[in-house]
Backbone as a chain_set.jsonl record, in Angstrom:
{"seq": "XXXXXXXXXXXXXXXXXXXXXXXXXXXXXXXXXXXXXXXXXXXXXXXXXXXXXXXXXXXXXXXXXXXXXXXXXXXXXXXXXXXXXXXXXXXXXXXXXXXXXXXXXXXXXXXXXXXXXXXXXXXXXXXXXXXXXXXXXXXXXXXXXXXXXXXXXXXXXXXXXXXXXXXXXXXXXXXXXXXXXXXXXXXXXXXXXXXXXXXXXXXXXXXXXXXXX", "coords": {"N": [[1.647, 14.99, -4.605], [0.333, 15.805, -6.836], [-0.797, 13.688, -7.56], [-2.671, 12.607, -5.543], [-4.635, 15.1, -5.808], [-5.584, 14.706, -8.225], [-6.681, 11.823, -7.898], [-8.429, 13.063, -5.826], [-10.23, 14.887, -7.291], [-11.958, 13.041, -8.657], [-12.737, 11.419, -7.158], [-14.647, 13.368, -6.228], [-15.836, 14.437, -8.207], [-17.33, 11.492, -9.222], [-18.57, 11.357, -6.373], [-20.685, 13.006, -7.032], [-22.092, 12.573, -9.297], [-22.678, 9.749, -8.121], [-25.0, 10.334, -5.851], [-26.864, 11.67, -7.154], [-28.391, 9.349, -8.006], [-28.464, 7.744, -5.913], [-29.948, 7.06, -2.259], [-29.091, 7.875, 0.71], [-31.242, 7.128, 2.519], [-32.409, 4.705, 1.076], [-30.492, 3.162, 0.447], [-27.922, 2.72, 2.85], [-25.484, 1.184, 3.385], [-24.044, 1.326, 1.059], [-23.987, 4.133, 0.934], [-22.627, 4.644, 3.225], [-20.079, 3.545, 2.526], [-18.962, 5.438, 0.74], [-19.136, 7.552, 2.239], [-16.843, 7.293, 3.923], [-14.585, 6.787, 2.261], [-14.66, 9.884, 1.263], [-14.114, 10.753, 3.425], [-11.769, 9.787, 4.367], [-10.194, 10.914, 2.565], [-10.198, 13.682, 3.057], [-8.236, 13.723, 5.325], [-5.973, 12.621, 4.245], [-3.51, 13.914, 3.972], [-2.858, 14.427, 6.345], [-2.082, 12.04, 7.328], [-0.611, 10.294, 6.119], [1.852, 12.312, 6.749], [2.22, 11.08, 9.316], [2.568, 8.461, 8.902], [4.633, 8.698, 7.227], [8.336, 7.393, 7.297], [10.787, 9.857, 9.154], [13.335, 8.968, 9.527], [15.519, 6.836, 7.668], [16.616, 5.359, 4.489], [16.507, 6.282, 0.646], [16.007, 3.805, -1.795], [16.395, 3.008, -5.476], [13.577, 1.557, -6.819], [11.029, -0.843, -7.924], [8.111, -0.682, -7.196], [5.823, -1.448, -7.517], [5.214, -4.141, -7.297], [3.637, -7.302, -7.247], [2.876, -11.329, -7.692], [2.03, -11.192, -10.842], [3.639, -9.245, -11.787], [6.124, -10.607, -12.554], [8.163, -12.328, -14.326], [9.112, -15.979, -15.362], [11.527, -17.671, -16.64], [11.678, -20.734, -18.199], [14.132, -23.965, -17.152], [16.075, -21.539, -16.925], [17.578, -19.382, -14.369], [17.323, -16.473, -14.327], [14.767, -14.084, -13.242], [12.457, -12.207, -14.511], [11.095, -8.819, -14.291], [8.615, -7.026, -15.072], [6.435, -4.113, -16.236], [6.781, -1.451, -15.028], [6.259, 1.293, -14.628], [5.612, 2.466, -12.285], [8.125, 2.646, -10.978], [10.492, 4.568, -8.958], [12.797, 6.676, -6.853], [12.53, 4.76, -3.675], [11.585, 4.292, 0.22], [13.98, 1.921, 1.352], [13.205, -1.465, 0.879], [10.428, -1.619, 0.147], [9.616, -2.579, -1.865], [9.605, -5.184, -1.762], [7.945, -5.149, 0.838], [5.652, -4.84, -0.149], [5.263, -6.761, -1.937], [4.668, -8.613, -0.344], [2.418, -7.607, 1.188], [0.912, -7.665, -0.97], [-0.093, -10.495, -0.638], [-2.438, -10.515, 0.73], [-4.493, -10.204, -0.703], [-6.329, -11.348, -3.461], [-6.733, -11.313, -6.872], [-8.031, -12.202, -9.318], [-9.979, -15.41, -9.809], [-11.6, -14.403, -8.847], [-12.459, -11.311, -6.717], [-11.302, -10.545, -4.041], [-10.234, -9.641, -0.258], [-8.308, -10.603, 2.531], [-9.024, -9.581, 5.837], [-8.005, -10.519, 8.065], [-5.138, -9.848, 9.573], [-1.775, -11.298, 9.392], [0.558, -9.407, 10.788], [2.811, -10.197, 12.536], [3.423, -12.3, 11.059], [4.645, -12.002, 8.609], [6.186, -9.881, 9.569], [8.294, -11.906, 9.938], [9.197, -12.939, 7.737], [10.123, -10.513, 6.456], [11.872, -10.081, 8.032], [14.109, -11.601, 7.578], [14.901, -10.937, 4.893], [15.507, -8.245, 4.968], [17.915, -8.688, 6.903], [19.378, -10.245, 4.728], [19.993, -8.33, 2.718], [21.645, -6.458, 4.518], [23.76, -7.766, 4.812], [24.713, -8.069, 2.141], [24.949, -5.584, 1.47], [27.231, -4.643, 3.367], [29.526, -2.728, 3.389], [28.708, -0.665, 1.832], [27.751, 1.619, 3.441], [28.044, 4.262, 6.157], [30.033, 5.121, 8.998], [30.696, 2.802, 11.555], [29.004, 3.277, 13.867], [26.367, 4.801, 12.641], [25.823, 3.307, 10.828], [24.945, 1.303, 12.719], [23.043, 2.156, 13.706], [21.346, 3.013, 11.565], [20.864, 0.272, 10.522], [19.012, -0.668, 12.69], [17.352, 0.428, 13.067], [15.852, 0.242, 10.466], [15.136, -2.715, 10.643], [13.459, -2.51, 12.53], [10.212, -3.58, 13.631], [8.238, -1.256, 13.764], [8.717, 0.024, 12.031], [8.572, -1.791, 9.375], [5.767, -1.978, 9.552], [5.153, 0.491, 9.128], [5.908, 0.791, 6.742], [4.07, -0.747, 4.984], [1.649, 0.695, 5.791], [2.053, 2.846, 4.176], [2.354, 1.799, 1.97], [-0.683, 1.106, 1.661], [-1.718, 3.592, 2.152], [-0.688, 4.823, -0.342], [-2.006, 3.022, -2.887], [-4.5, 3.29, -2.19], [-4.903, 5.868, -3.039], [-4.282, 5.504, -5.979], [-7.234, 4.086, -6.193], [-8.848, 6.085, -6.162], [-8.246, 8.129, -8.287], [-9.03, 5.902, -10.26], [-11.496, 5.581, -10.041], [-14.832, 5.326, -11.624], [-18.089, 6.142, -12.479], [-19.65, 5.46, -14.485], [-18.712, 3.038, -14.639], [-19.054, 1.811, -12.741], [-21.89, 1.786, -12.177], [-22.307, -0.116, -14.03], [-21.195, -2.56, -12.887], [-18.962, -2.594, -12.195], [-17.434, -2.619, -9.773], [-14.932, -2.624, -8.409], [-12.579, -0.459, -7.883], [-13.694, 0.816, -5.93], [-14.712, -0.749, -3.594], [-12.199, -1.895, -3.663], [-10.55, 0.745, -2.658], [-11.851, 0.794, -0.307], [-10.807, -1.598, 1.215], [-8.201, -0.903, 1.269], [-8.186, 1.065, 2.767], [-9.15, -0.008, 5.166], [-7.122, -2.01, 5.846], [-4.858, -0.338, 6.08], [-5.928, 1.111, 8.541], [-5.967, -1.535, 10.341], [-3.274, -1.636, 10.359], [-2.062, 1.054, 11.824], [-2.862, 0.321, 14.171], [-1.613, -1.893, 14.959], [0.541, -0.807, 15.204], [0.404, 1.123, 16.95], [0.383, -1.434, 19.331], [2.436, -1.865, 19.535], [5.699, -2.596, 21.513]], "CA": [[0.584, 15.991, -4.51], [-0.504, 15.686, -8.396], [-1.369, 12.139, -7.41], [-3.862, 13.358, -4.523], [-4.862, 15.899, -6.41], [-6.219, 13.949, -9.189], [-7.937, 11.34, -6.619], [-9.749, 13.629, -5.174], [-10.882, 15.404, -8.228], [-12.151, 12.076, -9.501], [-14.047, 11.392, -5.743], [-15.917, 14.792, -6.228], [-17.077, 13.718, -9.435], [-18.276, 9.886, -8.867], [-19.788, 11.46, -5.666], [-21.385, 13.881, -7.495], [-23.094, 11.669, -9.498], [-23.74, 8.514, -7.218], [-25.841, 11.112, -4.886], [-28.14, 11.376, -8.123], [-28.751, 8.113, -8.166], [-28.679, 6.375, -5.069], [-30.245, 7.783, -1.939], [-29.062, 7.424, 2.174], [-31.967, 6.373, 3.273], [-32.591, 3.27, 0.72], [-29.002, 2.469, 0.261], [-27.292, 2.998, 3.81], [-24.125, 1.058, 3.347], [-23.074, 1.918, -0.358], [-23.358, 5.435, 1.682], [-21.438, 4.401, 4.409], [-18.553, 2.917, 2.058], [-18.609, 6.487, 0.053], [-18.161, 8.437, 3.14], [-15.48, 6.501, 4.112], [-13.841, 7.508, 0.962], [-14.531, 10.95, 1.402], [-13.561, 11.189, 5.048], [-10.497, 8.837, 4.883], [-9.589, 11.763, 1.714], [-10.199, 14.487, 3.51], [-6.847, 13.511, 6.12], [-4.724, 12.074, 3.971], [-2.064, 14.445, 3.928], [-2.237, 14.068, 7.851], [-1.952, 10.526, 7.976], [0.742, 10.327, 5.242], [3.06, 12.712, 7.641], [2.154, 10.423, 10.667], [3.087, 7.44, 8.721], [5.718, 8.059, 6.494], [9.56, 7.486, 8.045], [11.209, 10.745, 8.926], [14.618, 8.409, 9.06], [15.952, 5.908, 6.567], [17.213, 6.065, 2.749], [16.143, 5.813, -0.451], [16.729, 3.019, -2.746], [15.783, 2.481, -6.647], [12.724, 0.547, -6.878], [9.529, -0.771, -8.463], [6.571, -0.147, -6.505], [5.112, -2.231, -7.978], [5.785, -5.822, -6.895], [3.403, -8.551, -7.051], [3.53, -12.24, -8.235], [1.688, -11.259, -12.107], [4.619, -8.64, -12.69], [7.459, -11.317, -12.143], [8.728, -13.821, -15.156], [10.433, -16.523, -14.565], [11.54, -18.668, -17.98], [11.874, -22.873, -17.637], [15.727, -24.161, -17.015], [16.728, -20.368, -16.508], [17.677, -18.73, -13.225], [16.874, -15.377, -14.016], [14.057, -13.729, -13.184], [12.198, -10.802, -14.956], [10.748, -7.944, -13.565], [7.5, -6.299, -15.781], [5.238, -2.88, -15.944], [7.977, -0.512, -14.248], [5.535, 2.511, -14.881], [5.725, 3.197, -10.951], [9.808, 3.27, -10.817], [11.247, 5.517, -8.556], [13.557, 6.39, -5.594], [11.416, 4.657, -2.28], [12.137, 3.354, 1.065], [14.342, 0.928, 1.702], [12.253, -2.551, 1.749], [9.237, -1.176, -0.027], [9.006, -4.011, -2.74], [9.529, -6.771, -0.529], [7.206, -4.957, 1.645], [4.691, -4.474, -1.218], [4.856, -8.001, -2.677], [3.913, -9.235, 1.337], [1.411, -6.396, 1.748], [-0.522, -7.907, -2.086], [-0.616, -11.635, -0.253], [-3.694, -10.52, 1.583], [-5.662, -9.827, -1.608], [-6.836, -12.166, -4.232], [-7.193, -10.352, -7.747], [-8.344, -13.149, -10.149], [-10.753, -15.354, -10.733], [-12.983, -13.312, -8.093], [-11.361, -10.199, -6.12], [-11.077, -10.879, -2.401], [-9.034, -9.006, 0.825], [-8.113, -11.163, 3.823], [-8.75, -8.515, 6.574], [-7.437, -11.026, 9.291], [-3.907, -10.07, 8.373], [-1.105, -11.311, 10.313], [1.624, -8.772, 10.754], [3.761, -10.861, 12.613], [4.411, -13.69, 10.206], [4.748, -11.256, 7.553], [7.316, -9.289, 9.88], [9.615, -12.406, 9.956], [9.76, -12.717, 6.417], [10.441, -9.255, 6.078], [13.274, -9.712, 9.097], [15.357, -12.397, 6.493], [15.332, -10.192, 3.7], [16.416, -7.052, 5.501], [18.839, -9.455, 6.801], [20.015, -10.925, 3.87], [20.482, -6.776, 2.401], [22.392, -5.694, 5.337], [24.487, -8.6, 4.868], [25.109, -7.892, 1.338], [25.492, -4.772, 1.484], [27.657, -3.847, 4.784], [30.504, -1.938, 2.924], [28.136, 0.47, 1.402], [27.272, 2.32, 4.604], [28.876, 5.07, 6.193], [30.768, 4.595, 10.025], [30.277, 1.744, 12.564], [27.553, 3.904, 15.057], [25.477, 5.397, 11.999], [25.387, 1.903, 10.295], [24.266, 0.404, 13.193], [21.534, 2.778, 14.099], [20.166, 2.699, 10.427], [20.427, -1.132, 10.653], [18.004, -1.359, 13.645], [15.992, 1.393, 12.325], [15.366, -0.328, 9.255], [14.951, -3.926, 10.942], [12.415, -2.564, 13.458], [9.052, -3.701, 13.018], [7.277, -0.429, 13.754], [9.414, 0.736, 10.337], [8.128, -2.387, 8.453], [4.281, -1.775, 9.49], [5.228, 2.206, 8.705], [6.11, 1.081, 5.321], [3.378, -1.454, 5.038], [0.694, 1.349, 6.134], [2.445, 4.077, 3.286], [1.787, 1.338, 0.941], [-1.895, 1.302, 1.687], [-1.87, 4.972, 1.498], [-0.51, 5.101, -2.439], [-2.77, 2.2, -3.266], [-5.874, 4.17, -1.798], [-5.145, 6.902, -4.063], [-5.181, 4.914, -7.313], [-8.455, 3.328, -6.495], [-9.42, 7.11, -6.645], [-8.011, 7.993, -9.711], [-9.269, 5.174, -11.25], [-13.06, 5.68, -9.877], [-15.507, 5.49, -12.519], [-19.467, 5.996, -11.655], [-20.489, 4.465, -15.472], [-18.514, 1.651, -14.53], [-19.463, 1.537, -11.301], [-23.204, 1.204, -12.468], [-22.352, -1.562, -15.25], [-21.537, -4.14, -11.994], [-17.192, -2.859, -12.085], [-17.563, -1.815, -8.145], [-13.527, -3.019, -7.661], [-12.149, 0.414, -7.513], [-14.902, 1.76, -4.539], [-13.996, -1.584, -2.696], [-10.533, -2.179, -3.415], [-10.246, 1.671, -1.854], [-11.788, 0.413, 1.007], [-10.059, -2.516, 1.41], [-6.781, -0.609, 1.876], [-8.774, 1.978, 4.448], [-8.885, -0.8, 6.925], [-5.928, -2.335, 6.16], [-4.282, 0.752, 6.732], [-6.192, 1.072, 9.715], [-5.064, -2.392, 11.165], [-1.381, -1.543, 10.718], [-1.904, 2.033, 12.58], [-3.305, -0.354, 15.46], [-0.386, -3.155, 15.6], [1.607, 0.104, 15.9], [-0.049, 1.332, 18.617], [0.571, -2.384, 19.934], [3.928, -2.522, 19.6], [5.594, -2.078, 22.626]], "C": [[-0.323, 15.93, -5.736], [-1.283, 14.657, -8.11], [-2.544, 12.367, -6.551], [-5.133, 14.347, -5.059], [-6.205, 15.755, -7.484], [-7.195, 12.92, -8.936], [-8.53, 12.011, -6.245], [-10.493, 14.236, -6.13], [-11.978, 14.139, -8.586], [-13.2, 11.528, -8.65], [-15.0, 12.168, -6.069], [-16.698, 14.295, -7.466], [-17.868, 12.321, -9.534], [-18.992, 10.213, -7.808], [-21.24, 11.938, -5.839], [-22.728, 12.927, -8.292], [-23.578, 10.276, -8.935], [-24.798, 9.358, -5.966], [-27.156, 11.004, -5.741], [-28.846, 10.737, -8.304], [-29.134, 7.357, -6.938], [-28.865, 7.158, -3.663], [-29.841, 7.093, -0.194], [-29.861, 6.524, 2.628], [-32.226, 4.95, 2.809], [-31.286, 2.361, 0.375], [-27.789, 2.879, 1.147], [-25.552, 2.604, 3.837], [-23.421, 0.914, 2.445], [-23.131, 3.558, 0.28], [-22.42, 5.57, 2.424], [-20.22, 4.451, 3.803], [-17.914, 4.599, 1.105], [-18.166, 7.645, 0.987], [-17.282, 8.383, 3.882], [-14.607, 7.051, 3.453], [-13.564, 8.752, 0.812], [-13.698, 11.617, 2.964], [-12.138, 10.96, 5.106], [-9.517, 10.54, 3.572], [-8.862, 12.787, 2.227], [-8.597, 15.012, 4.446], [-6.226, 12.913, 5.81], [-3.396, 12.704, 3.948], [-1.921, 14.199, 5.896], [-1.73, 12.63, 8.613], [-1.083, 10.012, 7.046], [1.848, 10.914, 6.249], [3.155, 11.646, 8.459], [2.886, 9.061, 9.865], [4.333, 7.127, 8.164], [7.557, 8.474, 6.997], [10.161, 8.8, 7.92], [12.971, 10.196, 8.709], [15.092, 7.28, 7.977], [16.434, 6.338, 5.56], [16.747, 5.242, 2.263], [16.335, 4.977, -1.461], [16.114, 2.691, -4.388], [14.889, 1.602, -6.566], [11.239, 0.465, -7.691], [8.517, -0.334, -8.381], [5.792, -0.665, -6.948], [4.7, -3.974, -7.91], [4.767, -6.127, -6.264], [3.743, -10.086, -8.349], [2.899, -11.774, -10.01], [2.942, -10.007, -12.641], [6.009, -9.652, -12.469], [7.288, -12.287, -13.258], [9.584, -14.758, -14.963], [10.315, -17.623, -16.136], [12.367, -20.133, -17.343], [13.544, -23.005, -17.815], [16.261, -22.389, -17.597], [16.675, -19.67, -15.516], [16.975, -17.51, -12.844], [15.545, -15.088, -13.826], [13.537, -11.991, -13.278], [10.903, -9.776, -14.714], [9.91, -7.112, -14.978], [7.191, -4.869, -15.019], [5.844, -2.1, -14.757], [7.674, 0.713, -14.851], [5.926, 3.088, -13.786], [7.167, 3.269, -10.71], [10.2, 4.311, -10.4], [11.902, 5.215, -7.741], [12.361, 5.698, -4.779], [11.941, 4.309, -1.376], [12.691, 2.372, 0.824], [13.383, -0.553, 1.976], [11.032, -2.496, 1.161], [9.06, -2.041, -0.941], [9.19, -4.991, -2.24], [8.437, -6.849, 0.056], [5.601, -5.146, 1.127], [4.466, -5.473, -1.809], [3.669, -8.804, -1.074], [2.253, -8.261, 1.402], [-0.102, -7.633, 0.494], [-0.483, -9.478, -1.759], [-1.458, -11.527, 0.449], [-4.684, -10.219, 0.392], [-5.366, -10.959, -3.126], [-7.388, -11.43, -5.755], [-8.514, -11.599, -8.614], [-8.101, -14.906, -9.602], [-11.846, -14.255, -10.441], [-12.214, -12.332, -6.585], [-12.099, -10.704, -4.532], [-10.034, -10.41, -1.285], [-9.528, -10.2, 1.961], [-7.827, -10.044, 5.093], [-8.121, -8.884, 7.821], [-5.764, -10.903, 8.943], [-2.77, -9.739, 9.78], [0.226, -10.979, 10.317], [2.934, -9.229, 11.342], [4.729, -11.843, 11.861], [4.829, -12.929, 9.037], [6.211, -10.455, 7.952], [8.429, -10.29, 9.941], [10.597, -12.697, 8.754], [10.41, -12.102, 5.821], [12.068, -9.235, 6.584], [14.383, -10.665, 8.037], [15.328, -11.554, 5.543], [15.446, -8.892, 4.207], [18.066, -7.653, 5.607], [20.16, -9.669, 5.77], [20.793, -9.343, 3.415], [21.427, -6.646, 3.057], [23.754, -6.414, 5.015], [25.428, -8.463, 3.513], [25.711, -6.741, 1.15], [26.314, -3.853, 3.007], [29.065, -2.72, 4.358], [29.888, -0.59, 2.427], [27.921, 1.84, 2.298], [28.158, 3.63, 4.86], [29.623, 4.585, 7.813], [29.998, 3.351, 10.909], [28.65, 2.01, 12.923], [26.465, 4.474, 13.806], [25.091, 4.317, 11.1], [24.675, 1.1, 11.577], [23.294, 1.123, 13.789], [21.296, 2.997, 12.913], [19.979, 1.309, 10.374], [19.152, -1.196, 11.225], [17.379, -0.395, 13.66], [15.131, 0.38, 11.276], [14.685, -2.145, 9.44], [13.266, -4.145, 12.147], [11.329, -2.502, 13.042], [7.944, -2.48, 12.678], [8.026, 0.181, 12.25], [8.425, -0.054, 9.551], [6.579, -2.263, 8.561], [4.28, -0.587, 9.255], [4.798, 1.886, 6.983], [4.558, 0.366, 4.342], [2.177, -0.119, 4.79], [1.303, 2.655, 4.622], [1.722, 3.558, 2.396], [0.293, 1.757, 0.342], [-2.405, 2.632, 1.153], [-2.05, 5.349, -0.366], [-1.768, 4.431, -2.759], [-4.662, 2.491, -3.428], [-6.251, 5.254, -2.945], [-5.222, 6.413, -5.682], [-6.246, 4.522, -7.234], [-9.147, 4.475, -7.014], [-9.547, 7.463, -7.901], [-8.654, 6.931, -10.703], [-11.253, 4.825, -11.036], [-13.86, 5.917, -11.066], [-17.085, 5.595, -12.416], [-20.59, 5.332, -12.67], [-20.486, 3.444, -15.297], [-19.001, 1.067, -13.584], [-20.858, 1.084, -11.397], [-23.669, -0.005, -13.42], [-21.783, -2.484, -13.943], [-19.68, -3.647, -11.626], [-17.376, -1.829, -11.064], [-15.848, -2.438, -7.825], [-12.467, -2.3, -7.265], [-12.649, 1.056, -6.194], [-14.44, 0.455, -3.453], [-12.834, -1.766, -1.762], [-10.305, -0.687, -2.233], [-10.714, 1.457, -0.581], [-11.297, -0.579, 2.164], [-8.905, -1.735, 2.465], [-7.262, 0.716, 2.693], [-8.601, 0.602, 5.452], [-7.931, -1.993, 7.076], [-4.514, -1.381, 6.54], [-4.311, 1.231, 8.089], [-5.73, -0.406, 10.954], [-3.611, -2.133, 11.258], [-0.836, -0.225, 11.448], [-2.354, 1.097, 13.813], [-2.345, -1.359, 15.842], [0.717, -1.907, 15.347], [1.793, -0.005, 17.181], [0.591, -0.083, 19.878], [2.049, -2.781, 20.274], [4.775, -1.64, 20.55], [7.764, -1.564, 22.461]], "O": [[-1.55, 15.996, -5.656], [-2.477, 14.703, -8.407], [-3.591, 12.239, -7.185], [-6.314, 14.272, -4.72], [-7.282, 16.346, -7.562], [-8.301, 12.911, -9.477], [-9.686, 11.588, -6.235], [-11.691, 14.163, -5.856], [-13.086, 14.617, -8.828], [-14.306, 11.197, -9.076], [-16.153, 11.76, -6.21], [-17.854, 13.89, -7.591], [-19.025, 12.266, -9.952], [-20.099, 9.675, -7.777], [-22.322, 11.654, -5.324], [-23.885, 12.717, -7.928], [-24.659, 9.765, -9.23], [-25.322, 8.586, -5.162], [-28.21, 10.492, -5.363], [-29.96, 11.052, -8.724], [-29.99, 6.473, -6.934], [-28.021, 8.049, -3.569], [-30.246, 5.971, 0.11], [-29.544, 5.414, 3.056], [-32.3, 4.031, 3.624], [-31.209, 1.16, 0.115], [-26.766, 3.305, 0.612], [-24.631, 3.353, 4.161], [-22.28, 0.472, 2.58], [-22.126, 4.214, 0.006], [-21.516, 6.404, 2.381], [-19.313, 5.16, 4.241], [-16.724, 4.826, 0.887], [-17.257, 8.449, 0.781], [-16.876, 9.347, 4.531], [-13.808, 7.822, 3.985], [-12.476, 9.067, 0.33], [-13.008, 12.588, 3.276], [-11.36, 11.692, 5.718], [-8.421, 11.018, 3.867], [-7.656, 13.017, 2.142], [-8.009, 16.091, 4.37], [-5.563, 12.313, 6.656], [-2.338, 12.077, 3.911], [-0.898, 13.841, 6.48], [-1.288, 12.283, 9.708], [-0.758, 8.88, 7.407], [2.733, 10.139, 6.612], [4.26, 11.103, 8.422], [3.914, 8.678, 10.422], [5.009, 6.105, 8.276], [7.962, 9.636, 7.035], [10.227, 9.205, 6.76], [13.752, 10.789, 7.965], [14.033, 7.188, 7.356], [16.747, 7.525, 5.457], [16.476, 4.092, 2.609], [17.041, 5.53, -2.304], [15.145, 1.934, -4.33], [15.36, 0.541, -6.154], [10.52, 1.417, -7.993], [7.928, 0.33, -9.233], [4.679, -0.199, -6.702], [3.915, -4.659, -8.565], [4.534, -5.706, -5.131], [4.432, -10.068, -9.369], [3.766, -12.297, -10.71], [3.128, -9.888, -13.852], [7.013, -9.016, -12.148], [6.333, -13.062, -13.204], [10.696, -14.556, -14.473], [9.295, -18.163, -16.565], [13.204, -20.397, -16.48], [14.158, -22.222, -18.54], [16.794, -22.246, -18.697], [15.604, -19.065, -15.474], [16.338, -17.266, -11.819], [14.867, -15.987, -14.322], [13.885, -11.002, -12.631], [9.769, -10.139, -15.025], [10.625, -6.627, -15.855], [7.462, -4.507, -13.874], [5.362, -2.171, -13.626], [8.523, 1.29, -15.531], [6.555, 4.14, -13.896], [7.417, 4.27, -10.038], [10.367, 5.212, -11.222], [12.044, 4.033, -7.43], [11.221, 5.999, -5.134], [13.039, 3.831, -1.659], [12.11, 1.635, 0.027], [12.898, -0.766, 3.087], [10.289, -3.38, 1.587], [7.909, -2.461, -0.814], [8.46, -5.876, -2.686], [7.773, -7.883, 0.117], [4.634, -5.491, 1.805], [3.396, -5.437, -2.417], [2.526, -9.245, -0.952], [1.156, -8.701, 1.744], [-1.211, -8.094, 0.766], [-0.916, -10.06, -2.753], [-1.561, -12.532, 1.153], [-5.832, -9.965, 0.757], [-4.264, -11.194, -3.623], [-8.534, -10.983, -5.72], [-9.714, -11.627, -8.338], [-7.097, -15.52, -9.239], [-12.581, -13.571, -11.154], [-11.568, -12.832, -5.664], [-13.224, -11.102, -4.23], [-8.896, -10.85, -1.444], [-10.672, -10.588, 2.198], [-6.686, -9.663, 5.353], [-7.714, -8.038, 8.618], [-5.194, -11.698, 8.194], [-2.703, -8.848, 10.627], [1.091, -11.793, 9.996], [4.01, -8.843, 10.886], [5.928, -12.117, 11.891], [5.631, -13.602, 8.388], [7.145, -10.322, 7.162], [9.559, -9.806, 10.001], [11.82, -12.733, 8.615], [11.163, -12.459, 4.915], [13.062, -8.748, 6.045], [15.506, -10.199, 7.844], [16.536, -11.481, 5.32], [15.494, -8.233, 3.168], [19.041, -7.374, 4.909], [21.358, -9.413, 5.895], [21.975, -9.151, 3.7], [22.455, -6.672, 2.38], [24.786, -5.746, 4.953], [26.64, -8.665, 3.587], [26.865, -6.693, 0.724], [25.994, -2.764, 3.483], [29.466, -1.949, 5.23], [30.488, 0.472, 2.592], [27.94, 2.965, 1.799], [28.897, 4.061, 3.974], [29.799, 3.367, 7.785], [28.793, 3.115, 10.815], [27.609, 1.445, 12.585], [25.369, 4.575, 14.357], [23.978, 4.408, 10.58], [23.825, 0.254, 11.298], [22.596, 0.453, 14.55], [20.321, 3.703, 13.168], [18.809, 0.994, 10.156], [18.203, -1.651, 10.586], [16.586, -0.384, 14.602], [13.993, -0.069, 11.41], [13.963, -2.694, 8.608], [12.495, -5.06, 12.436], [11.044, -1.657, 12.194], [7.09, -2.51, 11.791], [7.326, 0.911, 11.548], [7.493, 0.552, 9.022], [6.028, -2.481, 7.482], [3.111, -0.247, 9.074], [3.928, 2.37, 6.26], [4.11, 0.862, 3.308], [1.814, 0.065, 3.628], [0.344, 3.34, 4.266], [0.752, 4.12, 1.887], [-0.013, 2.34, -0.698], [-3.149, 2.856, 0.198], [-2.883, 5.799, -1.153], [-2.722, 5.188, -2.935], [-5.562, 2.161, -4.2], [-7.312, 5.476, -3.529], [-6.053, 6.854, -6.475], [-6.708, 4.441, -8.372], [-9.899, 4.364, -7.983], [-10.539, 7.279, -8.605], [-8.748, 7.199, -11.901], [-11.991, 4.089, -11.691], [-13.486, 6.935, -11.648], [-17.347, 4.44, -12.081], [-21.7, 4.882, -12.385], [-21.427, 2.67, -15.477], [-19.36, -0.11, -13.572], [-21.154, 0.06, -10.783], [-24.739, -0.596, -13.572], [-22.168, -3.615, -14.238], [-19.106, -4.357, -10.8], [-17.46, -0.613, -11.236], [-15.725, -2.71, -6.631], [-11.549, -2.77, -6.593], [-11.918, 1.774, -5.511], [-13.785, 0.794, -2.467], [-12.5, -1.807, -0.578], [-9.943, -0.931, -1.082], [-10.036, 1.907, 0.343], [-11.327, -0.5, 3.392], [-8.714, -1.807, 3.678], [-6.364, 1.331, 3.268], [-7.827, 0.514, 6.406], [-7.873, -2.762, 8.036], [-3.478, -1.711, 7.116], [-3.354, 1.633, 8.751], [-5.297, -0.26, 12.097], [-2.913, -2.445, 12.223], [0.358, -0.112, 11.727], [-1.766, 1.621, 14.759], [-2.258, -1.678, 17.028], [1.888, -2.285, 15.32], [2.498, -0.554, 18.028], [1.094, 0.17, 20.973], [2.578, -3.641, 20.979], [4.743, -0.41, 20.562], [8.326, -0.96, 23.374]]}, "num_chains": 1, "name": "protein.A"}
């Protein structure tokens, strides 16, 4: 809620002043992309309920997982895990889900989203490393019938495009928070983007819901 809270505060003010500046009629689709922003705001707590699992459990995790927080040192196995600011309880799956989710976007040398984004090949990836979990951990659980209906909870795709689509959600709300309207006029438009980015990637993964039969 703080997190929301603080995004939207941060909207009202960059709207406030890009209205000053930049006017509907001569700049139609830097309007468009701002009332996007405002609209998509407006129902986020309704589209957070709708998306986020009322079943599953919580597991310790990053939230943070892509490939620039991961070390990996020469003739050594291990591999080390950076910038564990976002650390908390989350879904089951949600950094797996969250490393897959940031292979559709391109940060550096020049920022780029792949909006053609194919939830299937992404869901099989996802299906071996559930896999592999369940596998590891099958003692942890609690009886036969309540292990095997969180199994195939947790394995079913409309879960992994749930978790997929939450992502988007969080991700939306830092671009807010991190809106700036000085920066925004010095040429650093990657927060007003990026937030729109994950609007209609959010919106494709409410639609290969819908699809999923």
């Amino acid at each position: 809620v703080s997190m929301y809270n603080k995004g939207k505060e941060k909207l009202i003010k960059f709207s406030e002043e890009f209205k000053k500046v930049y006017t509907k009629e001569k700049n139609p689709e830097l309007y468009s992309g701002l009332e996007k922003l405002e609209d998509f705001t407006k129902s986020y707590h309704e589209r957070f309920l709708e998306t986020f699992p009322s079943e599953g459990f919580l597991v310790f995790s990053h939230n943070d997982t892509h490939r620039l927080n991961f070390l990996h040192k020469r003739n050594e196995e291990k591999l080390y895990v950076i910038d564990v600011e976002y650390a908390a309880l989350n879904q089951i799956g949600n950094d797996f889900v969250n490393y897959l989710n940031e292979t559709n976007f391109n940060y550096e040398p020049e920022y780029y989203f792949s909006s053609n984004v194919n939830f299937d090949e992404l869901y099989k990836h996802y299906l071996n490393y559930i896999n592999s979990f369940i596998q590891f951990n099958q003692n942890n659980f609690g009886n036969q019938e309540e292990k095997e209906k969180l199994f195939d909870l947790i394995r079913s795709k409309k879960y992994y495009v749930g978790v997929h689509n939450k992502i988007n959600l969080f991700w939306f709300l830092y671009c807010l928070i991190y809106l700036d309207f000085g920066n925004y006029q010095k040429g650093d438009t990657f927060y007003f983007q990026h937030g729109l980015d994950r609007i209609s990637y959010f919106e494709s993964g409410v639609n290969e819901i819908k699809n999923i039969k």
